[in-house]
C-alpha positions as CSV (number, residue, x, y, z in Angstrom):
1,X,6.0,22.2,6.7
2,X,5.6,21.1,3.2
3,X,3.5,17.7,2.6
4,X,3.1,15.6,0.3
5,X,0.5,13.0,0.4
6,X,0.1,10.3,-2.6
7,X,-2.9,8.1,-2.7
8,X,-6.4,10.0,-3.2
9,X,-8.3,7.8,-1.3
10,X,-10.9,8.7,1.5
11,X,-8.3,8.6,3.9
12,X,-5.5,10.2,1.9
13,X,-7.9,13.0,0.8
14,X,-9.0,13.6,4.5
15,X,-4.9,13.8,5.9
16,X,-4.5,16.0,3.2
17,X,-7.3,18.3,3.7
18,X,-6.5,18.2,7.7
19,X,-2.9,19.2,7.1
20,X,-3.8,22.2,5.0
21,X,-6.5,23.1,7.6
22,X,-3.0,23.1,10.0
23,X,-1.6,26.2,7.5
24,X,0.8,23.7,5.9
25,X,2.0,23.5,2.2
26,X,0.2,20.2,0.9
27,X,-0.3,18.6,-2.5
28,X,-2.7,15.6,-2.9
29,X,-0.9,13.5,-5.6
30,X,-3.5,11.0,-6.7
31,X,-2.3,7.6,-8.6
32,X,-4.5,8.3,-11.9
33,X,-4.3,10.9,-13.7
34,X,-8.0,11.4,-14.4
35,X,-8.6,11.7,-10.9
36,X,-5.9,14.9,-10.6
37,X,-7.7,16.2,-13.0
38,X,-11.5,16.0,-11.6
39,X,-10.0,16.6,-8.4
40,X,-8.5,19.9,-9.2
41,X,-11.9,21.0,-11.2
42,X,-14.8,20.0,-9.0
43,X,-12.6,20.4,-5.5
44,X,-14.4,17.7,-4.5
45,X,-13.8,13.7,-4.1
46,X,-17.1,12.9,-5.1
47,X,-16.2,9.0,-5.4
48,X,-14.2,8.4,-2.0
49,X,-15.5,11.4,0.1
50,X,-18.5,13.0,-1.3
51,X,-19.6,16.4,0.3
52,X,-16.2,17.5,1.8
53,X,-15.0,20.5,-0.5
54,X,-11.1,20.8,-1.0
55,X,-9.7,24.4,-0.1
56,X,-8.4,26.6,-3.2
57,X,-4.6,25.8,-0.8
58,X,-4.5,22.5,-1.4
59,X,-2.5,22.0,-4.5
60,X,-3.7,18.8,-6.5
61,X,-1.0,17.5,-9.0
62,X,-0.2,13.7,-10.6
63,X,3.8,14.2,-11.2
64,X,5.9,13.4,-8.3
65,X,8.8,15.2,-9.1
66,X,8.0,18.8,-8.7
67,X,5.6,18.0,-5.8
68,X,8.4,16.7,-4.0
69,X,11.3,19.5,-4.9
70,X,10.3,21.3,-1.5
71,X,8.9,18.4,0.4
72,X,9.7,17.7,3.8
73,X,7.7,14.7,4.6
74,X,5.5,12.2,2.3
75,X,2.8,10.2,3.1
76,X,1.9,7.3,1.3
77,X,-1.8,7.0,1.8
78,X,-2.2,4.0,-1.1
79,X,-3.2,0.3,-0.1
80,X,-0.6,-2.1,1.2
81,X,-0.3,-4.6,-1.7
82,X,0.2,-1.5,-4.1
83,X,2.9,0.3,-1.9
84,X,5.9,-1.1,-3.2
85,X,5.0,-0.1,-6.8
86,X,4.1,3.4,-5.1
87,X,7.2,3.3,-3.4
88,X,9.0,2.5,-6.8
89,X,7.6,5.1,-8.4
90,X,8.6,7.3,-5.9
91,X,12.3,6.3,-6.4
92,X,13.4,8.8,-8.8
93,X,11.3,11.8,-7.8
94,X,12.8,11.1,-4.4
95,X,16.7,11.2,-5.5
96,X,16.8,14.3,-4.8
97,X,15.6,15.2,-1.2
98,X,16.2,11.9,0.6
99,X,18.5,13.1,2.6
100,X,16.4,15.1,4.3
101,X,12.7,13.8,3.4
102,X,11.0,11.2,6.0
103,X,7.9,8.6,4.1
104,X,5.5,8.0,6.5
105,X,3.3,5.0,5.8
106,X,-0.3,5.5,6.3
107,X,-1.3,1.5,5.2
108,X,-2.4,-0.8,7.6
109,X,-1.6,-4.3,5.7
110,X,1.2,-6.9,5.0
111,X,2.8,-7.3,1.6
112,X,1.6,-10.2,0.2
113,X,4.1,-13.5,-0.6
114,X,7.1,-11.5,1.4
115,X,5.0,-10.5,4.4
116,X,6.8,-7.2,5.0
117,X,5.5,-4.5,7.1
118,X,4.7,-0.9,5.1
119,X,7.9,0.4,6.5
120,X,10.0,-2.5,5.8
121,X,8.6,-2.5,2.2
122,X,9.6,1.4,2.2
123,X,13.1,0.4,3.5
124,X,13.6,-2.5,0.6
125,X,12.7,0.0,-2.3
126,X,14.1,3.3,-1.0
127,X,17.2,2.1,1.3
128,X,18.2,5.1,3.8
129,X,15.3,6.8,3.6
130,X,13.9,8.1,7.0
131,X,10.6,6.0,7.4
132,X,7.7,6.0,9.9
133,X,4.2,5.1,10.0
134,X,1.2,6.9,11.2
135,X,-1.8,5.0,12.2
136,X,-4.8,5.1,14.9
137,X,-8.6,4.7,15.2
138,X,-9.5,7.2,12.3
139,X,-12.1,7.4,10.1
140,X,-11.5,9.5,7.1
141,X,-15.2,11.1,7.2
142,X,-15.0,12.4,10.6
143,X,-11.3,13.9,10.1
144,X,-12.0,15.6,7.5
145,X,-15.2,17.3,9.5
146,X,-12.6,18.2,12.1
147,X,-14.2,15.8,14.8
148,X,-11.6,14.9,17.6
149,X,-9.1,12.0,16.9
150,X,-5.7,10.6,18.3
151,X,-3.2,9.0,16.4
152,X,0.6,7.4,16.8
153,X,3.3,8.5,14.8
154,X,5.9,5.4,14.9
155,X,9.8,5.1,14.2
156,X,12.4,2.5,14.7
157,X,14.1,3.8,18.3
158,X,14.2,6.5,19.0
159,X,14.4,9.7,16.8
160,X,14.9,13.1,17.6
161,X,13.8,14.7,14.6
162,X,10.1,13.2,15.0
163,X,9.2,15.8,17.5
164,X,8.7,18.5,14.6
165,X,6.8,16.3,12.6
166,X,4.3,15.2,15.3
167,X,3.7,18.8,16.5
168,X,3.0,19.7,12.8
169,X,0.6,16.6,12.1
170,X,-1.0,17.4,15.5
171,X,-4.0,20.3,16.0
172,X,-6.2,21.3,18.6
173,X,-8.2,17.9,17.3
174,X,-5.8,15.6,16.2
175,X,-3.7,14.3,19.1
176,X,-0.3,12.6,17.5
177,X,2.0,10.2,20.2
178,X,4.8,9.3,19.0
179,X,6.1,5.8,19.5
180,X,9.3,3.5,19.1
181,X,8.2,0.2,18.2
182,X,7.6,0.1,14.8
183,X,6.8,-3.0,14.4
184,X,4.1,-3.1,17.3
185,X,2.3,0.0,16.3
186,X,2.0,-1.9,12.3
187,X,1.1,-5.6,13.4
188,X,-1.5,-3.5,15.6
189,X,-3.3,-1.7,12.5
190,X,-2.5,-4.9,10.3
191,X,-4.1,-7.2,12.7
192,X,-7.5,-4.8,13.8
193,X,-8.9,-5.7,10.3
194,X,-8.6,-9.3,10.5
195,X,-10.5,-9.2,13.9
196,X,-12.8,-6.3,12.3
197,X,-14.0,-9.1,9.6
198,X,-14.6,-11.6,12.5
199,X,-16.5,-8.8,14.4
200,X,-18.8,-8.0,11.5
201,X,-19.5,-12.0,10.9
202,X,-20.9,-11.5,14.7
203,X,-23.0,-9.0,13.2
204,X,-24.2,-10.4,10.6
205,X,-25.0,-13.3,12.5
206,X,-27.2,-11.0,15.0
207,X,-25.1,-12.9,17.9
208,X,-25.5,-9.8,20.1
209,X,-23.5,-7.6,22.7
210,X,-22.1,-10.5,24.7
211,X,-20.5,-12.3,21.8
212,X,-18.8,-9.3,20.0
213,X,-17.4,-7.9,23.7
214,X,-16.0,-11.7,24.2
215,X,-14.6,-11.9,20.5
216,X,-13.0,-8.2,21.0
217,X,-11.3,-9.4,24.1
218,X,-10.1,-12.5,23.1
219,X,-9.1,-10.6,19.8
220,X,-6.6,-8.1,21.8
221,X,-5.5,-11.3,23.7
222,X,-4.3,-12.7,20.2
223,X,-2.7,-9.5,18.7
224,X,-0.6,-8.8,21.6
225,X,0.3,-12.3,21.4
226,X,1.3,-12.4,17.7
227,X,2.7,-9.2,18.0
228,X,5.0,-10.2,21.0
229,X,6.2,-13.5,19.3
230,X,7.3,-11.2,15.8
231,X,9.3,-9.1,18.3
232,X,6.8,-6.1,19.0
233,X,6.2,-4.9,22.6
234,X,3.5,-5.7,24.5
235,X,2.3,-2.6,26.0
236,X,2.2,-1.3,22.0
237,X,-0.9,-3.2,21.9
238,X,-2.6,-1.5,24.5
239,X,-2.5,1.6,23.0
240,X,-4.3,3.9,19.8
241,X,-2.5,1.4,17.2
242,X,-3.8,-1.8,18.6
243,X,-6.6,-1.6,21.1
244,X,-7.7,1.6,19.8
245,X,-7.9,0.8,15.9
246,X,-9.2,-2.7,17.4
247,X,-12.6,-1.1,18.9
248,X,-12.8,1.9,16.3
249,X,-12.9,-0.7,13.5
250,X,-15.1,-3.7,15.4
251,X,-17.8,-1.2,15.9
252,X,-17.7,1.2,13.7
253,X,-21.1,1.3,11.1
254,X,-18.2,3.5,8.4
255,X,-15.7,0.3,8.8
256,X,-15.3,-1.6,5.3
257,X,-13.7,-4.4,6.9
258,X,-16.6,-4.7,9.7
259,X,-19.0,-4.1,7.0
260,X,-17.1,-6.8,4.4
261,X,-17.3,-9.3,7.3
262,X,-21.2,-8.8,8.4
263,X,-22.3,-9.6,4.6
264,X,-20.5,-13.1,5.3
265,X,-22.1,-13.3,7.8
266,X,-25.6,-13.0,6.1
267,X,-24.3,-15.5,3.8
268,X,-22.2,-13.8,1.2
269,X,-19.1,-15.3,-0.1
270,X,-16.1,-13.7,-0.2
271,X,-14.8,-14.2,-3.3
272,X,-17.7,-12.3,-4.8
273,X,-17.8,-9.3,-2.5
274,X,-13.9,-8.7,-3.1
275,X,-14.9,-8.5,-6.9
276,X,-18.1,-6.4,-6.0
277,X,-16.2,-3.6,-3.8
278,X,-15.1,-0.3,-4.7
279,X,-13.3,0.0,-1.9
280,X,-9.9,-2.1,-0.7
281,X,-10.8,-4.3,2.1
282,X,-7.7,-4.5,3.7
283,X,-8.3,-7.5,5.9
284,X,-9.1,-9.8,3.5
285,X,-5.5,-9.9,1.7
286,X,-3.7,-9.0,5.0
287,X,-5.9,-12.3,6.6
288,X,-3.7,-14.4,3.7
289,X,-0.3,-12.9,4.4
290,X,-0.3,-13.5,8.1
291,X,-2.2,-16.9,8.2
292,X,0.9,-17.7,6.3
293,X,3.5,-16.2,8.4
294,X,1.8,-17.3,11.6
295,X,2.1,-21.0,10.3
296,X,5.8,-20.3,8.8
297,X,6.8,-19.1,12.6
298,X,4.6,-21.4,14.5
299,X,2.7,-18.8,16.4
300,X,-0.9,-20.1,17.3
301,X,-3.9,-17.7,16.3
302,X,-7.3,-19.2,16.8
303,X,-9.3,-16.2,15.3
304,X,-6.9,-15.4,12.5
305,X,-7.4,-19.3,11.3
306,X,-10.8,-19.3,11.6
307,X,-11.1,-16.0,9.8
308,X,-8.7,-17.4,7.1
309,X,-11.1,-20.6,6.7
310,X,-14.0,-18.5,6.1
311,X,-12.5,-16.3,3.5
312,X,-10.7,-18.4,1.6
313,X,-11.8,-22.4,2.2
314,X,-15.8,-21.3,2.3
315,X,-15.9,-22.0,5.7
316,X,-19.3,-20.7,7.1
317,X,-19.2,-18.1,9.9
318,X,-21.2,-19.8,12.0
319,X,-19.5,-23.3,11.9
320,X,-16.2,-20.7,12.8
321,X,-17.9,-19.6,15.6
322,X,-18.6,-23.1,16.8
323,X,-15.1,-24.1,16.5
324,X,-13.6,-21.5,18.6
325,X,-16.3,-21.8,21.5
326,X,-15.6,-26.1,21.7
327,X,-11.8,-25.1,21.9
328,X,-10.6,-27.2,25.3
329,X,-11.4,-25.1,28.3
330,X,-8.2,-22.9,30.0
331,X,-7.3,-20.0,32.3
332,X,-7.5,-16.6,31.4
């Protein structure tokens, strides 16, 4: 098949690279030009994914429109709060081949002030356009090193025609499911992050093993809860997009989100470290956009709200902490 994946992050340089491992026609459209350009000379993402040389086969470029001439799928691999300007971007290149070329989503955030989902920002800015998303506990490093990973490849209902994308996503170690609850399998990889920057508080608190394996379960509790009550379905939750992502991102030393949240735990603030990193730290602007769609719905999320108060009221992690465990006592 012929990919095209836009966004040279880590993670969108490591699909890319795994793709053309599979044989597949892929080009690697980063958003700045400068970056096609050192990309194509060195062969090498030295700021996002040092060490990992890029095959002479995958094809580097900047303008969309002749990448996507032959395309039969695009991934956005960009951050969720620049996807819609992605997406519009896209728009014209695209005019051409929607018909018969699905965008697959590779964010794992909400759009802040509307509080769309990645596919339902695709669906406002490129109407009938096949859409999916593609998520799972992955991190870009080990990908692209070929280390064994599963994924979930999601679509609205079901859909016939994903079963030739997921066998040509999928390798002897990349496992790709497919799934039809959209929504489930992106409030899943939305929500991980949020519970990711609580996890790495615990962390940075030095609470220990008991602590973090409590706040995990009472995390999963919450996102299949929030997810259910925004119409996703429960058993979604359970699965590589929720529970998987969930403990992959908790625990993981690579996580930025885990990482982000054990520096506020030492005492950081927030504020400063979002202006310090190189990196997007997806559950801090994600934390904002469903702390505000959980209160506009009424949905109760004790972790998300304390989470919210530490990164944007200055609430310290420890007095968060405090708060959930003096919650009135309940059953399971």
């Amino acid at each position: 098949m012929n990919f095209v994946v836009i966004g040279a992050g880590a993670w969108g340089t490591a699909f890319a690279l795994h793709l053309s491992k599979r044989g597949h026609t892929v080009s690697l459209a980063p958003r700045r030009f400068e970056q096609a350009v050192n990309l194509a000379t060195t062969r090498e993402n030295r700021d996002y994914l040092p060490g990992v040389k890029l095959p002479p086969s995958l094809q580097i470029g900047h303008e969309l429109a002749p990448l996507l001439m032959e395309a039969d799928a695009v991934l956005l691999a960009c951050p969720s709060y620049s996807l819609r300007e992605t997406c519009v971007r896209l728009g014209p290149a695209l005019a051409d081949a929607a018909a018969r070329v699905r965008v697959v989503s590779l964010a794992k955030g909400l759009e802040l002030g509307t509080h769309l989902r990645p596919s339902q920002v695709i669906a406002a800015v490129l109407p009938g356009v096949k859409r999916g998303a593609l998520t799972g506990p992955t991190n870009a490093g080990e990908v692209a090193r070929g280390l064994p990973a599963a994924m979930v490849l999601a679509t609205e209902g079901e859909d016939a025609d994903v079963v030739g994308l997921q066998a040509a996503l999928s390798s002897a170690t990349l496992r790709v499911y497919t799934s039809g609850d959209l929504a489930g399998v992106e409030f899943g990889g939305c929500l991980k992050n949020i519970y990711a920057i609580a996890a790495g508080c615990s962390d940075g608190l030095r609470l220990g093993d008991n602590t973090k394996a409590a706040l995990l379960t009472r995390a999963l509790a919450e996102m299949v809860r929030l997810g259910v009550a925004l119409g996703a379905q429960p058993e979604t939750f359970y699965g590589l997009s929720g529970f998987g992502d969930l403990v992959a991102t908790c625990t993981g030393a690579w996580s930025r989100n885990r990482g982000f949240g054990e520096h506020l735990g030492q005492g950081r603030q927030a504020a400063d470290l979002i202006a310090e990193s190189k990196s997007v730290v997806e559950g801090y602007h994600t934390a904002q956009s469903f702390f505000e769609l959980c209160r506009e719905r009424g949905i109760e999320a004790p972790i998300l709200t304390e989470v919210h108060r530490i990164l944007y009221e200055g609430k310290p992690p420890a007095a968060a902490l405090s708060a959930l465990m003096t919650r009135g006592l309940k059953r399971e």
